[in-house]
C-alpha positions in Angstrom: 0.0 0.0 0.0 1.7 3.5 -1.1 -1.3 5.4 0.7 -0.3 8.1 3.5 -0.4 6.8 7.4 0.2 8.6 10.7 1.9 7.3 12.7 2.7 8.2 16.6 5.6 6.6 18.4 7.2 6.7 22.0 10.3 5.3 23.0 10.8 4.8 26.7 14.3 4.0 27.6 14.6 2.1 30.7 18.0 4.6 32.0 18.1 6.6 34.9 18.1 9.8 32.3 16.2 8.9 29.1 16.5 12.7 27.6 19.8 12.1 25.6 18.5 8.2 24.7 15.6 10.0 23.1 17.5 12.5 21.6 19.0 9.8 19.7 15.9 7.9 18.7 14.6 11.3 17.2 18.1 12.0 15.5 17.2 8.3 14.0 13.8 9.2 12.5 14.9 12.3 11.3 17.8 10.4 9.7 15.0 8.0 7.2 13.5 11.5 6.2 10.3 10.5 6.5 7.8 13.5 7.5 8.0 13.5 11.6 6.5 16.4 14.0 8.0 15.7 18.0 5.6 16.7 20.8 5.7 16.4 25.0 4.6 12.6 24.4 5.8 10.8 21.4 6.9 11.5 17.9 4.1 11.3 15.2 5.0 10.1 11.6 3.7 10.5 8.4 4.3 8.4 5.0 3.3 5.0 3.9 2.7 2.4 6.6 6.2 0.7 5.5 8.5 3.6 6.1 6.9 4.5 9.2 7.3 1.2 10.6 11.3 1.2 9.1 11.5 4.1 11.6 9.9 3.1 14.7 12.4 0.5 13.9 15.1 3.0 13.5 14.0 4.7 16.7 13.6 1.5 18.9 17.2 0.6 17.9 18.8 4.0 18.3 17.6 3.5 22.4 20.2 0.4 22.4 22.4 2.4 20.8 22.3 5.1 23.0 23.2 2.8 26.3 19.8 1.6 27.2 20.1 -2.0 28.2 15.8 -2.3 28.1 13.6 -0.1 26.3 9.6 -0.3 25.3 8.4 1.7 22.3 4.7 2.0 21.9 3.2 2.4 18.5 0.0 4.1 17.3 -1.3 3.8 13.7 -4.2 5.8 12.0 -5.1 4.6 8.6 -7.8 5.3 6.2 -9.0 4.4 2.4 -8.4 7.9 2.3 -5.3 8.4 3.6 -4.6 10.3 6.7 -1.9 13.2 7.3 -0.5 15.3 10.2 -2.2 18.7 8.5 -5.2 16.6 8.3 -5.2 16.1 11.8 -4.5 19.5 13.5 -6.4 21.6 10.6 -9.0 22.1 13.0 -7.1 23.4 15.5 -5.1 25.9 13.6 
């Protein structure tokens, strides 16, 4: 399917400061340069459903990569025939 997803992800590193672990699993979605917009909770993505998934897969790594020795990433996807965007999403409230 080439149709546009959103797609919200949070990493929680289990460290006793998770700020620079998250740093890294942000530095690792921007990295695929897929469309991403960060807020106080999680990360929401936006392309097809593959390239989303290939980075919350970027992102869950980059928390091993960045010291964590456990980590839980939590994964949200909206979907539609139509397609769904990030503009879509927040049109209302802009």
């Amino acid at each position: 399917m080439s149709r546009t997803v959103t797609v919200s992800v949070q990493v929680v590193p289990l460290v006793e400061d998770s700020y620079p672990v998250v740093d890294k699993a942000i530095a690792a979605i921007a990295a695929t340069g897929i469309k991403y917009m960060v807020t106080p909770m999680e990360t929401v993505l936006e392309g097809t459903l593959d390239d989303c998934l290939e980075a919350v897969k970027a992102a869950h790594h980059a928390c091993f990569e960045g010291g964590a020795q456990k980590a839980l990433t939590f994964v949200k996807i909206s979907d539609s025939t139509e397609g769904s965007t990030i503009d879509d999403k927040l049109a209302k409230y802009r």
